[in-house]
C-alpha positions as CSV (number, residue, x, y, z in Angstrom):
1,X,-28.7,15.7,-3.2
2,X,-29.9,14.0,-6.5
3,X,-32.5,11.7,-7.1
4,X,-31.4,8.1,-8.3
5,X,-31.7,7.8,-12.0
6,X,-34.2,5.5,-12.8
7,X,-33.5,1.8,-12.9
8,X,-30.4,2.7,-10.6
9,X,-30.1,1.5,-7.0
10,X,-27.9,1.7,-4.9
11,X,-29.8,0.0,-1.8
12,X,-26.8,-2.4,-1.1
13,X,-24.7,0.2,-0.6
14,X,-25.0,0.4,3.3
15,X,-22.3,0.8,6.3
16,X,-24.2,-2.0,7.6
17,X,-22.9,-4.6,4.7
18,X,-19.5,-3.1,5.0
19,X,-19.5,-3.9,8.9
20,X,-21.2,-7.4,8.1
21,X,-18.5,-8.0,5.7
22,X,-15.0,-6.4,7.8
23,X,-16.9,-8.4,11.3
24,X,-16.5,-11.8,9.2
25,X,-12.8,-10.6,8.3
26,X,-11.9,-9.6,11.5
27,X,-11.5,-13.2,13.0
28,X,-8.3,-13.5,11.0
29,X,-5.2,-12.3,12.0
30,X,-6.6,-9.3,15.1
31,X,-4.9,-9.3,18.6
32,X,-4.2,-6.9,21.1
33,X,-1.5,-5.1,18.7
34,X,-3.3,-4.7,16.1
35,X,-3.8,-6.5,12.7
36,X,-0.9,-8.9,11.1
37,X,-1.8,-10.7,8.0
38,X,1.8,-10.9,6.5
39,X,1.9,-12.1,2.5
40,X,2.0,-16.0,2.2
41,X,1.0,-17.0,5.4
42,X,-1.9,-18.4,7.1
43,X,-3.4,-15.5,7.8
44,X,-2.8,-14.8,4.4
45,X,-4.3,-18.2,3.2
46,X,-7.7,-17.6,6.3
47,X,-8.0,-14.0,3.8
48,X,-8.2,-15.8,0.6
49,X,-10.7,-18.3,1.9
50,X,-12.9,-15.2,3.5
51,X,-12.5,-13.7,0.1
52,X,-13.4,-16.9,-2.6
53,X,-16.9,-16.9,-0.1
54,X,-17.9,-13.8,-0.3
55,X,-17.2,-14.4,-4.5
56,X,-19.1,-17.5,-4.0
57,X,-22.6,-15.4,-1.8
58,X,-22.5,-12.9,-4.6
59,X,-22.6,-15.5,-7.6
60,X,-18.6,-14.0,-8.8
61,X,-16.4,-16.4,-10.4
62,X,-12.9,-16.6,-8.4
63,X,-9.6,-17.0,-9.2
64,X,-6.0,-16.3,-8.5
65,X,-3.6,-14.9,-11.1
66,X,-0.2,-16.2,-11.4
67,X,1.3,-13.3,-8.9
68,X,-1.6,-14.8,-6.3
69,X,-3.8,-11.5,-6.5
70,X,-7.5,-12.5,-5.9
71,X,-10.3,-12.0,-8.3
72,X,-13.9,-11.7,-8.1
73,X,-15.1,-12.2,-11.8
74,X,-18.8,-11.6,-13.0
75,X,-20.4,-13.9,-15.3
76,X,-20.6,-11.7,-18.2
77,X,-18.2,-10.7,-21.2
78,X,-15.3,-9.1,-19.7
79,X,-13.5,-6.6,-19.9
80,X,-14.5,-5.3,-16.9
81,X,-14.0,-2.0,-14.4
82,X,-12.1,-3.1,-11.4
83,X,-12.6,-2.5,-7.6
84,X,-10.5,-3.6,-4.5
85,X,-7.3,-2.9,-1.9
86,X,-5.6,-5.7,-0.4
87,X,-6.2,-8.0,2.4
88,X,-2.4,-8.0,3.7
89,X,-1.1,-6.0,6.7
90,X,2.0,-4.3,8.1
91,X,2.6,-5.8,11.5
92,X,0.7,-4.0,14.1
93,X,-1.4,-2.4,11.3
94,X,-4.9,-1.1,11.3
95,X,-8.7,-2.7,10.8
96,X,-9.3,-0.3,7.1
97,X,-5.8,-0.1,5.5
98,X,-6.8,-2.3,2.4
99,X,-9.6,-4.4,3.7
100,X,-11.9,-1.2,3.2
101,X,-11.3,-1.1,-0.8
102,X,-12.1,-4.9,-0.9
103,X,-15.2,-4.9,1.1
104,X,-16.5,-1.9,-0.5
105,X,-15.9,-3.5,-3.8
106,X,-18.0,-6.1,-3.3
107,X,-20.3,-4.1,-1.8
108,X,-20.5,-2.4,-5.4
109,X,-20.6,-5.2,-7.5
110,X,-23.8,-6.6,-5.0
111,X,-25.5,-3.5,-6.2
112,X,-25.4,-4.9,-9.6
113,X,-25.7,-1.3,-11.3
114,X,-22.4,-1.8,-13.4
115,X,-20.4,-5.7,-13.7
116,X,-17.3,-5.6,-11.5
117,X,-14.8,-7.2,-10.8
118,X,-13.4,-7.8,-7.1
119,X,-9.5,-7.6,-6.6
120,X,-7.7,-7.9,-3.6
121,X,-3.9,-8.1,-4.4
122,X,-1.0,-9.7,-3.0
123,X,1.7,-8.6,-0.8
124,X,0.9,-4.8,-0.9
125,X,2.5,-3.9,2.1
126,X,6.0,-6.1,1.4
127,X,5.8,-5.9,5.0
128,X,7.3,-9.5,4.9
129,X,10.3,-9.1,2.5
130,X,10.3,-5.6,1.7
131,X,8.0,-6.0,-1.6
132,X,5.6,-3.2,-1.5
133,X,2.6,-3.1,-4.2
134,X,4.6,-7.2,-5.5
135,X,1.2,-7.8,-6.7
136,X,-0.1,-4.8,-8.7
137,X,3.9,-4.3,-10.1
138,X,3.4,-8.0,-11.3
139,X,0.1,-7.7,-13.2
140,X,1.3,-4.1,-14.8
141,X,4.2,-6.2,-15.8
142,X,6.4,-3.8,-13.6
143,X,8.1,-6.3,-11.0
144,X,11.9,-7.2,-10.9
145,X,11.3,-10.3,-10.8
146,X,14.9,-11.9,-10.0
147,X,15.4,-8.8,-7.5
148,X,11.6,-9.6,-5.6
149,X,11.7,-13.7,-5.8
150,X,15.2,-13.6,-4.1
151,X,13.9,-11.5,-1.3
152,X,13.9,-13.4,2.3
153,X,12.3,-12.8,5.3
154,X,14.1,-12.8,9.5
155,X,14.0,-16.4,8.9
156,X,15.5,-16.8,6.1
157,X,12.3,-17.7,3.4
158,X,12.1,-16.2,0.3
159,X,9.5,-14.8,-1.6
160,X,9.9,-18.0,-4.3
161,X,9.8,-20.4,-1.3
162,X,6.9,-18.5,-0.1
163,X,4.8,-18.5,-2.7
164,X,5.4,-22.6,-3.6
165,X,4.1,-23.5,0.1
166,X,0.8,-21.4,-0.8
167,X,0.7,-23.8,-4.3
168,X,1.7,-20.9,-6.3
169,X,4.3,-21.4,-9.4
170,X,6.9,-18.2,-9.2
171,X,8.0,-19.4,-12.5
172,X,4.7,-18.7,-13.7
173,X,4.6,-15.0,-12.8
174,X,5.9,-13.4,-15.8
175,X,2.7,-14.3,-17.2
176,X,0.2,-12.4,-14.7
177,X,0.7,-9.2,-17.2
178,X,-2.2,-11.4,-19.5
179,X,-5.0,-10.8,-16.9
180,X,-4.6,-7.3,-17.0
181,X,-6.2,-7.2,-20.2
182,X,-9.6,-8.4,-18.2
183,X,-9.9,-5.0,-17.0
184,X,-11.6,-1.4,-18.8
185,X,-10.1,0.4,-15.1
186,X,-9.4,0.5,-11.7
187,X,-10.8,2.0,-8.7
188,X,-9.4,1.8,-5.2
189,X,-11.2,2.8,-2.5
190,X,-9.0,4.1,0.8
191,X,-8.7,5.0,4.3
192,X,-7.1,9.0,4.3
193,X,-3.9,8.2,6.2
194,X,-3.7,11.7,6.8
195,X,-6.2,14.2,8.9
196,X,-6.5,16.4,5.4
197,X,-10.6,15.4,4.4
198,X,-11.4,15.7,8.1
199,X,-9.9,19.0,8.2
200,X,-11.9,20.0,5.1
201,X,-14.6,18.7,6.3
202,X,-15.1,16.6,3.5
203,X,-16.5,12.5,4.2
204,X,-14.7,11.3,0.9
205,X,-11.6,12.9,-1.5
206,X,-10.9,12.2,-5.0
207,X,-7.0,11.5,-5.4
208,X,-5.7,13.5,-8.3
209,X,-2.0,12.2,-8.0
210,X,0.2,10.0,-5.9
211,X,3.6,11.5,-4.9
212,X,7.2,9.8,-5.8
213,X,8.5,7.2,-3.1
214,X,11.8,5.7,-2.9
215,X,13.1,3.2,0.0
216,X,16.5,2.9,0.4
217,X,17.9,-0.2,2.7
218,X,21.0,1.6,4.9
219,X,24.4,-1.4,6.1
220,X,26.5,0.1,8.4
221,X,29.4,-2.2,9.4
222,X,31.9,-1.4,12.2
223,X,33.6,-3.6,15.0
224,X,32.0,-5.1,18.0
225,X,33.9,-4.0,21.2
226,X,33.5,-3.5,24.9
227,X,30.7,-0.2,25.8
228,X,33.4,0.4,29.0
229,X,36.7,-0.1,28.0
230,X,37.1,0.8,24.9
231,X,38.6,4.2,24.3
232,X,36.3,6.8,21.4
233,X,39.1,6.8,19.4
234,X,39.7,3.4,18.8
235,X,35.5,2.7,18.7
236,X,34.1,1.1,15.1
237,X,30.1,1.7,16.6
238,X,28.1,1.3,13.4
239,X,25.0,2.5,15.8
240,X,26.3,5.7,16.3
241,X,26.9,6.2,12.6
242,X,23.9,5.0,11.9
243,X,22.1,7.7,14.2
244,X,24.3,10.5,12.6
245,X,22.9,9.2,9.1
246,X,19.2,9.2,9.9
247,X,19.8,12.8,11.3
248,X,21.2,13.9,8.1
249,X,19.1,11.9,5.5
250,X,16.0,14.4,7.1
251,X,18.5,17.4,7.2
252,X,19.4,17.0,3.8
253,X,15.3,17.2,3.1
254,X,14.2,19.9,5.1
255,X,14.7,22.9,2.5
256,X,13.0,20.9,-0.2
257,X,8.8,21.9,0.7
258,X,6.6,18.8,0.9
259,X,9.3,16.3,1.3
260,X,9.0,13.7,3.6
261,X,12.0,11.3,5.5
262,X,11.4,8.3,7.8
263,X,13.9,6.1,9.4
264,X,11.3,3.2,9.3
265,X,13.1,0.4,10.7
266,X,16.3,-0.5,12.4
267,X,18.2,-3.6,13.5
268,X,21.5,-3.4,15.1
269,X,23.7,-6.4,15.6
270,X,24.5,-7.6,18.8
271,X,22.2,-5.8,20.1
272,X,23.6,-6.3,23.5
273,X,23.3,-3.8,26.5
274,X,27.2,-3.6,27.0
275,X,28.7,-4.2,23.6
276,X,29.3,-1.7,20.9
277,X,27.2,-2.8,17.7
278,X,28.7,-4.3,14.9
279,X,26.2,-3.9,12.2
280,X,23.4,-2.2,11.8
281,X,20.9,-2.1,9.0
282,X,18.2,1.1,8.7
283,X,15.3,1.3,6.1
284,X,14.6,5.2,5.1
285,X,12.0,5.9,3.2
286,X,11.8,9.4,1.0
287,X,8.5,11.2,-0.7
288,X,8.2,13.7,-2.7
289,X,5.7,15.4,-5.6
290,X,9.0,15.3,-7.4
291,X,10.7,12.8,-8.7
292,X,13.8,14.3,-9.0
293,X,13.9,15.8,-5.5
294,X,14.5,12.2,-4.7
295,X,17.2,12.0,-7.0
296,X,19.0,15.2,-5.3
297,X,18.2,13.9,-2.4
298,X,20.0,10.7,-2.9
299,X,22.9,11.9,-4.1
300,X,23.2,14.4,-1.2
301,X,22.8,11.3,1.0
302,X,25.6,9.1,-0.3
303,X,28.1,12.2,-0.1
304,X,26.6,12.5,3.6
305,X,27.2,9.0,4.0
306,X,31.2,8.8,2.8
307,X,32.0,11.4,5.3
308,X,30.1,9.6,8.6
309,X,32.1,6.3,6.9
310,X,35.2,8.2,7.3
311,X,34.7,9.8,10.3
312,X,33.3,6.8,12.5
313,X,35.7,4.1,10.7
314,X,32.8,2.0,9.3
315,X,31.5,0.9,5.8
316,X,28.2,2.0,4.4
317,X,26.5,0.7,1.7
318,X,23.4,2.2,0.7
319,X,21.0,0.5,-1.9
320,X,17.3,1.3,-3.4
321,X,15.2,-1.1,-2.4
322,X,12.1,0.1,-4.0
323,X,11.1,3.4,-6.1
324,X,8.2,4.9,-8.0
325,X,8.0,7.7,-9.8
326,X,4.6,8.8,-8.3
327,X,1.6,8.9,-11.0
328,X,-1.2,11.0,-12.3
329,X,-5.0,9.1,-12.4
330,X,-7.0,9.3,-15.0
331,X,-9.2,12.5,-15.9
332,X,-12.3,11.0,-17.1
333,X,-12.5,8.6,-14.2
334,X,-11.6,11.7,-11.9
335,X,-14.4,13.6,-13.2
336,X,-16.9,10.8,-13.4
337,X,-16.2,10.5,-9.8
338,X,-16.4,14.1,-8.7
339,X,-19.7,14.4,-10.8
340,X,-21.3,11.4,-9.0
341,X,-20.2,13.1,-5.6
342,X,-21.7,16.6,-6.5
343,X,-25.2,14.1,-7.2
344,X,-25.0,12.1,-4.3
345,X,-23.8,14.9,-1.8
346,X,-24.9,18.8,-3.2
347,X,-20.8,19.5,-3.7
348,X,-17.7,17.8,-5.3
349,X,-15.3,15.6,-3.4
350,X,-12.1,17.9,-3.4
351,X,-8.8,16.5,-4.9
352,X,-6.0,16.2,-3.3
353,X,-2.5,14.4,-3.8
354,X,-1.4,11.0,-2.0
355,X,2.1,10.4,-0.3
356,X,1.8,6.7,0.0
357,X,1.9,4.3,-2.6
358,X,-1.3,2.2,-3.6
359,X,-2.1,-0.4,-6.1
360,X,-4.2,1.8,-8.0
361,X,-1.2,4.1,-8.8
362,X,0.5,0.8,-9.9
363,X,-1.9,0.0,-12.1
364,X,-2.3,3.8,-13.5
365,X,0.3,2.8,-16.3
366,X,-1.8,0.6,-17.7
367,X,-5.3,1.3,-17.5
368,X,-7.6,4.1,-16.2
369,X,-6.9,4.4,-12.5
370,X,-8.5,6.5,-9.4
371,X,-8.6,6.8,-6.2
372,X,-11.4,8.1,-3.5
373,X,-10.0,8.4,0.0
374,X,-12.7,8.1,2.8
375,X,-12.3,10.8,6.2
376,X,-9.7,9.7,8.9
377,X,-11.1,12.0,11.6
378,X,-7.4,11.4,13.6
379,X,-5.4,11.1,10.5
380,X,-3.8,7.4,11.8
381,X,-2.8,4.3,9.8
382,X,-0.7,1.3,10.1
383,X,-1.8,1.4,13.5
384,X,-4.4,-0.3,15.9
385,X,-6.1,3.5,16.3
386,X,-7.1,3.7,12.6
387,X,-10.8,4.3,12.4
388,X,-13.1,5.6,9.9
389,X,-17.2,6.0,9.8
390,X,-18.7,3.2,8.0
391,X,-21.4,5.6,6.5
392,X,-18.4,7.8,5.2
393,X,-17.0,4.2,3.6
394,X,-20.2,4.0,1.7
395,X,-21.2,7.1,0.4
396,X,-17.2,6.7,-1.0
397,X,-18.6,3.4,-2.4
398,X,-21.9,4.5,-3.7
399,X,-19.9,7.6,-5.4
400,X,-17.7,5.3,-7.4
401,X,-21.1,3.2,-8.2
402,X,-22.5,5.8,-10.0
403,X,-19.9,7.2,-11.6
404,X,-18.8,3.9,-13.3
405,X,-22.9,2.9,-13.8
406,X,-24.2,6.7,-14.9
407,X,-21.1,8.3,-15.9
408,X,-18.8,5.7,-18.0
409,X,-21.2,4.0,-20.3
């Protein structure tokens, strides 16, 4: 390992700020399954207090843009290098998913090697309305925003109504794009939400790419009708279409090498034990290094979809809800941080490419963007079971440290 440079330390840098820091965080929003800290709610509003104190205990200026992402400013002439995750959630979700980037971030910018600024930003999951990365798309200047304020949740809210009961203007977000300009770079640091570093043996990763994602939102709309006495023949069951699609949207992918399918989510309508449903609405969601697999893969599944329609007499609309077309990080950041991991640890962090969607792949369009993922010894996320070693959290934190203080002047 290498020596600290002189007049660089890295002392604050400890799992034991990171567990000080997640312990105070973990009073918000934590039950028996798991973590829920959905966007523009009060768990939502408990983060952002946790978050303006610790900006307050480490002397950082805060603020919230006009998308409500959270910032963590220092007191000297910007721009600056960012750091951070998110505090939101997906219901049931895990202790690290997001919270780990924000927590180390500050961790970095108590070091004081290198002025950073904190960022936690809003809605990352879209776990409420089906808004993934909303605030990361908004400051890159990349949100729809007629498609994303219209967006409502089981109950009804939207995303506009949402964000004006938080004292948030949705008006006003077309302007977050200006506070982008406050920042030289990003870097996220992540839980591995697969088992890929532990297999490697590896405590940290450096993220060279993050792969293309598309979800698409599934109606299905037959008849509701009697489970005993009504003939097959006759039947409009949108439920057993639906099944017949979920199975062919992964049949459709298998031939195609490192794609993935999920049927995410599924509500069927009446959802009673002796009725045959009515209406049923499935969320799939697609990966792949390529963006035009997806495409293919798309068209395959609407052609799939015509013949179920025809076959089980119901109507099926199909509709993108979100996409990216995957990006590329930054070389120089990449090798600043694989140069600070050979000093820190006697070898470089190996590379390796992401199939989930992060902020810092958002924000890769705009400005120098990385990402260093941190072991996952079980591989799990959006779950209670997610774990990850605290001292593995830091070195990942004291990697990107040096890199931006030694290696980015």
């Amino acid at each position: 390992m290498g020596e600290e440079p002189q007049g660089y330390d890295s002392g604050a840098i400890t799992a034991r700020a990171l567990a000080a820091a997640l312990r105070d965080l973990e009073q918000i929003g934590i039950g028996p399954e798991g973590v829920n800290r959905l966007a523009w709610t009060a768990e939502d509003a408990a983060c952002r207090r946790w978050f303006e104190s610790q900006a307050g205990r480490l002397g950082l200026d805060f603020a919230r843009d006009p998308a409500g992402n959270l910032w963590a400013c220092p007191r000297t002439p910007g721009p600056w290098w960012g750091l951070g995750s998110h505090l939101d959630s997906v219901r049931g979700g895990g202790r690290f998913d997001g919270p780990l980037g924000v927590v180390s971030g500050f961790a970095v910018a108590a070091a004081g090697n290198v002025p950073v600024a904190v960022i936690s930003f809003a809605d990352e999951e879209g776990a409420r309305f089906n808004t993934p990365t909303f605030g990361s798309k908004a400051l890159a200047g990349k949100l729809d925003l007629d498609v994303a304020l219209r967006r409502s949740d089981e109950d009804g809210v939207t995303v506009a109504q949402a964000m004006r009961e938080t004292g948030l203007d949705p008006e006003q977000i077309a302007r977050a794009p200006e506070w982008i300009s406050r920042l030289r770079g990003f870097v996220e640091v992540h839980i591995d939400q697969t088992t890929e570093l532990a297999r490697a043996g590896s405590p940290i990763g450096i993220v060279s790419s993050l792969a293309s994602r598309m979800r698409i939102e599934a109606e299905l709309r037959g008849a509701a009708d009697h489970a005993g006495t009504t003939p097959p023949a006759e039947r409009r069951d949108a439920l057993a279409a639906a099944a017949r699609l979920i199975i062919a949207a992964e049949e459709i992918a298998e031939p195609t090498d490192g794609m993935t399918v999920t049927c995410s989510r599924i509500v069927a309508e009446p959802n009673a034990p002796t009725t045959i449903a009515s209406r049923v609405k499935l969320w799939i969601d697609a990966r792949s290094r390529c963006s035009g697999e997806l495409d293919s893969w798309l068209v395959a599944l609407g052609a799939a979809a015509e013949l179920i329609a025809s076959r089980w007499r119901v109507e099926i609309t199909l509709q993108t809800a979100s996409r990216s077309a995957g990006s590329e990080f930054s070389a120089p950041l990449r090798a600043a941080l694989a140069r600070a991991s050979e000093e820190l640890t006697g070898r470089s962090a190996p590379e390796l490419v992401c199939y989930a969607g992060h902020d810092a792949g958002v924000l890769a369009e705009r400005v120098p963007a990385a990402m260093v993922l941190v072991r996952n010894a079980q591989g799990i996320s959006h779950s209670p079971k997610e774990a990850v070693e605290l001292e593995d959290a830091a070195l990942a934190a004291r990697v990107v440290d040096r890199a931006l203080a030694q290696h980015l002047d």
